[in-house]
N, C-alpha and C positions, 0 to 999 in steps of 0.2 A: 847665680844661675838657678832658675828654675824647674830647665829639660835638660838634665842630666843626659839625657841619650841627645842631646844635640851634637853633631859630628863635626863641628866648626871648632871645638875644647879640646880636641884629641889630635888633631894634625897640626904639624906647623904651620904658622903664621903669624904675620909680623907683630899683630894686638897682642894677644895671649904671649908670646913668644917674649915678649920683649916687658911686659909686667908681671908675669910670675915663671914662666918658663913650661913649654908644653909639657916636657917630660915631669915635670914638676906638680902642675893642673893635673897630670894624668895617674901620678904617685897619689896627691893628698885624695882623691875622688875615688881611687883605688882603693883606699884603707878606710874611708869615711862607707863604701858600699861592701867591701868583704871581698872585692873580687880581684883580680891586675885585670889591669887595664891597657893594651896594648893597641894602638892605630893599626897594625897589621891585624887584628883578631878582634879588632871591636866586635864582632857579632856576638863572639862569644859573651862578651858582656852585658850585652843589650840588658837579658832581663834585669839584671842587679842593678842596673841605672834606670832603668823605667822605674822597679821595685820604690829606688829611693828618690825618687827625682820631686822634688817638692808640690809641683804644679799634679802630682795622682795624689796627693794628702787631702785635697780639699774635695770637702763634706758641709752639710748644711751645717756644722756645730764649729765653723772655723769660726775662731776671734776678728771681728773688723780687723781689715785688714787696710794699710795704706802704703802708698808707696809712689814711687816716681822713677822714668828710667827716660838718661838722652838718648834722644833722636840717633845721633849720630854717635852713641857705642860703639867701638872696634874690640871688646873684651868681652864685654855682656850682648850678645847680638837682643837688640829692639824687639825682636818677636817672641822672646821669653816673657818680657812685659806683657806685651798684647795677647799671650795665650793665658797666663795668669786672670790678667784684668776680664775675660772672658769664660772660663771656668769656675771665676769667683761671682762672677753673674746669671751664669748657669744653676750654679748652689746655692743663690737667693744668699750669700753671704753679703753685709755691710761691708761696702768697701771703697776707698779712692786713688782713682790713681791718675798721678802728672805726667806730661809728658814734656819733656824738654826740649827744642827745638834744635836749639841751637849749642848741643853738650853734647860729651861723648863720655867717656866711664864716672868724668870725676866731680860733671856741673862745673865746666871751667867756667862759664861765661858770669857777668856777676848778674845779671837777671836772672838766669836759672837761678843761682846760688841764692840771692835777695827771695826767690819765689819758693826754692824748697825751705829755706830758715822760714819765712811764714807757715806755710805749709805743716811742719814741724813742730811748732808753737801752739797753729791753731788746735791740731790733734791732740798736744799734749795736754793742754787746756779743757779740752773738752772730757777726754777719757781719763787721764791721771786725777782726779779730785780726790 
């Protein structure tokens, strides 16, 4: 996750609910920002989750950054990518990012999979020397 304060992480439902456990998402996110975190009082959390939420870090002096996220996520909702990929273009930061079509949290398909292991390689290649 990117937007921490995204309200899809914090209520039940069937993605999140069923790969780590809402109440669970909403404990570790809890203690990772200093605050509880409760679906009935989200507000009161807002700030602490804007504060930490990854997608307010970026500044002209981020690291290239790369990444990829499917299409069809039910866990990571797709518009944390596209806010990412968009404020990291805003900051004139290096950066790439894939998007999967045909994948949801884990790149099941083996062309996603086949495209991120490239994908993977080539950056490594490039920046690890």
């Amino acid at each position: 996750p990117t937007d921490l304060e995204n309200e899809f992480y914090y209520f039940e439902n069937e993605n999140v609910s069923r790969v780590v456990g809402t109440e669970y998402f909403c404990d570790v996110i809890g203690k990772g920002v200093k605050h509880t975190i409760s679906p009935e009082d989200l507000d009161f959390a807002r700030p602490a989750l804007k504060k930490y939420s990854p997608v307010r870090f970026v500044d002209k002096n981020v690291v290239p950054t790369y990444f990829g996220h499917g299409e069809q996520d039910g866990v990571v909702p797709y518009q944390n990518a596209l806010d990412l990929d968009a404020v990291l273009t805003e900051h004139g930061v290096l950066h790439e990012f894939i998007s999967f079509p045909n994948s949801g949290h884990g790149c099941e398909d083996k062309v996603s999979m086949k495209k991120i292991m490239e994908f993977f390689f080539d950056c490594a290649e490039k920046y690890l020397k």
